[in-house]
N, C-alpha and C positions, 0 to 999 in steps of 0.2 A: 457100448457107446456107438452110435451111428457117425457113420462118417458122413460130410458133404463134401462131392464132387465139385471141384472148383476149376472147369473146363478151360474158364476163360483166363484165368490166371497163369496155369498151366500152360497152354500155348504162351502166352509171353514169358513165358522163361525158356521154353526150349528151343525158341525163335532166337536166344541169345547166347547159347551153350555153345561154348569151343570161340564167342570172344574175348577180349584181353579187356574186357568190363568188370567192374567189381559188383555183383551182383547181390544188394539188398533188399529184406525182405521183411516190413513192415506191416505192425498192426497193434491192434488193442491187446492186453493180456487173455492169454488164455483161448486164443484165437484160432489157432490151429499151425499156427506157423511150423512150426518141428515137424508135423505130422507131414505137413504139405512138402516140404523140403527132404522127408527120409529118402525118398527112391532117387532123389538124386545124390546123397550120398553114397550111397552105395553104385552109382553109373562106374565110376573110376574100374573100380575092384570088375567089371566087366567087361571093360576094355583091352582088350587082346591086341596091339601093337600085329604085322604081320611083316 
């Protein structure tokens, strides 16, 4: 399956990481949302506190 690069979307959500925002993520089924949303679940788990 080919992915689409969704550039513009992307910058508005990382423009928003580490606010106290509830960040939702809306669309038609089957849209890509999961997909589009994996690398930031996984951000946490690479967060290294110093």
């Amino acid at each position: 399956m080919k992915l689409i690069e969704r550039n513009d979307y992307l910058d508005k959500v990382i423009n928003v990481i580490g606010t106290p925002d509830i960040k939702v993520i809306t669309g038609v089924r089957r849209s890509g949302k999961s997909k589009f949303i994996l690398p930031f679940r996984i951000l946490p788990l690479l967060y290294i506190p110093l």
